[in-house]
C-alpha positions as CSV (number, residue, x, y, z in Angstrom):
1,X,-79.5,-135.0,7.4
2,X,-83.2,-135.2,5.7
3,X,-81.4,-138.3,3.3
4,X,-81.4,-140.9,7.0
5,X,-84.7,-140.0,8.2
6,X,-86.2,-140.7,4.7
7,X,-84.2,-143.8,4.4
8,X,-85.1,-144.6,7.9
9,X,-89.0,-144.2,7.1
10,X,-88.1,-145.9,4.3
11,X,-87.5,-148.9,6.1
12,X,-89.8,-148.8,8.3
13,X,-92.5,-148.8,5.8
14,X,-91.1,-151.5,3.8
15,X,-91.0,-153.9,6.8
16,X,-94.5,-152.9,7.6
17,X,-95.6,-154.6,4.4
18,X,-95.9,-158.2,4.4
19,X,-93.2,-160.4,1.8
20,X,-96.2,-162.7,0.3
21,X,-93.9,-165.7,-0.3
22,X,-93.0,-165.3,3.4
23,X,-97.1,-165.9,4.1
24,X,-97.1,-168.6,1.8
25,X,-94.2,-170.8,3.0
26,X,-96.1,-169.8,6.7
27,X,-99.8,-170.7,5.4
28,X,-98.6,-174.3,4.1
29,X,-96.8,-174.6,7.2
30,X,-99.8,-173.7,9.4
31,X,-102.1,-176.0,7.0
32,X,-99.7,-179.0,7.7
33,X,-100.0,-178.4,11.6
34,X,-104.1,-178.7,11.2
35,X,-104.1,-174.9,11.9
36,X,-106.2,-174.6,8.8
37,X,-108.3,-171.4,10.3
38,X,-104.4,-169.9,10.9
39,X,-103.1,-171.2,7.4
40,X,-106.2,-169.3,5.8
41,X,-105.7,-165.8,7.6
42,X,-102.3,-166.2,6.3
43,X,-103.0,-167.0,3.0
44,X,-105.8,-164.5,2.4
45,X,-102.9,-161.3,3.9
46,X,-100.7,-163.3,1.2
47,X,-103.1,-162.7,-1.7
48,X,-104.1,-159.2,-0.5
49,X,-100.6,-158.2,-0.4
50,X,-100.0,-159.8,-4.2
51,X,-103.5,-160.0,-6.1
52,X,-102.3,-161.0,-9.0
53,X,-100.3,-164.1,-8.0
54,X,-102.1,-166.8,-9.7
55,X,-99.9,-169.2,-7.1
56,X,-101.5,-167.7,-4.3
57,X,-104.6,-168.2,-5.5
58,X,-104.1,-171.7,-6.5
59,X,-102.8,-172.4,-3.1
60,X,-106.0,-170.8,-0.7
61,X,-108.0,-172.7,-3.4
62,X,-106.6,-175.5,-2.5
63,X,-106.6,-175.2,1.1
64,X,-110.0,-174.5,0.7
65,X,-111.1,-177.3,-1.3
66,X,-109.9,-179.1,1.3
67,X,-111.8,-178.1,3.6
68,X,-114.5,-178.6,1.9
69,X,-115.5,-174.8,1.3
70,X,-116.1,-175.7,-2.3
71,X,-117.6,-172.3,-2.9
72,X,-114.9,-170.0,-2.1
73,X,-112.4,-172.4,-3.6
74,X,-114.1,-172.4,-6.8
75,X,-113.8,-168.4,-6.5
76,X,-110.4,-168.8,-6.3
77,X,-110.2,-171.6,-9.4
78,X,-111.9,-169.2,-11.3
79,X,-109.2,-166.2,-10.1
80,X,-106.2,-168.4,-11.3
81,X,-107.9,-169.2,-14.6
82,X,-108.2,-165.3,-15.7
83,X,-104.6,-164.4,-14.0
84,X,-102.8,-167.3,-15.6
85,X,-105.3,-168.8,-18.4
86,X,-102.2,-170.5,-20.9
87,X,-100.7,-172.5,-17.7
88,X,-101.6,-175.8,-18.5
């Protein structure tokens, strides 16, 4: 009987989590739309939820340098460069 409810908390707390490619695919979506301040929100829950994705990075850097927050993109250059320094 203990085995369900711990499976079923289990669950729970896994879908409480968010999948980080899932906020990806919906930040680039949101970006497309011109809901940059959207596609942002998404993408910073994205890299919080995976820190060390150099991708995810790289993408909020380039959203950013888009929008001309050259600052914080260049944060996030610099974040890719020590998480994935031999990517060419």
């Amino acid at each position: 009987m203990r085995l369900p409810a711990f499976l079923a908390l289990a669950t729970a707390l896994n879908a409480a989590e968010p999948d980080p490619q899932a906020l990806l695919g919906q930040a680039q979506q949101a970006f497309q739309k011109g809901e940059r301040k959207e596609a942002i929100a998404l993408m910073n829950k994205a890299v919080a939820a995976a820190p060390e994705n150099a991708g995810a990075h790289f993408l909020r850097a380039r959203m950013l340098d888009e929008m001309r927050d050259f600052t914080a993109a260049t944060k996030d250059y610099s974040e890719v460069i020590r998480l994935a320094p031999k990517i060419p």
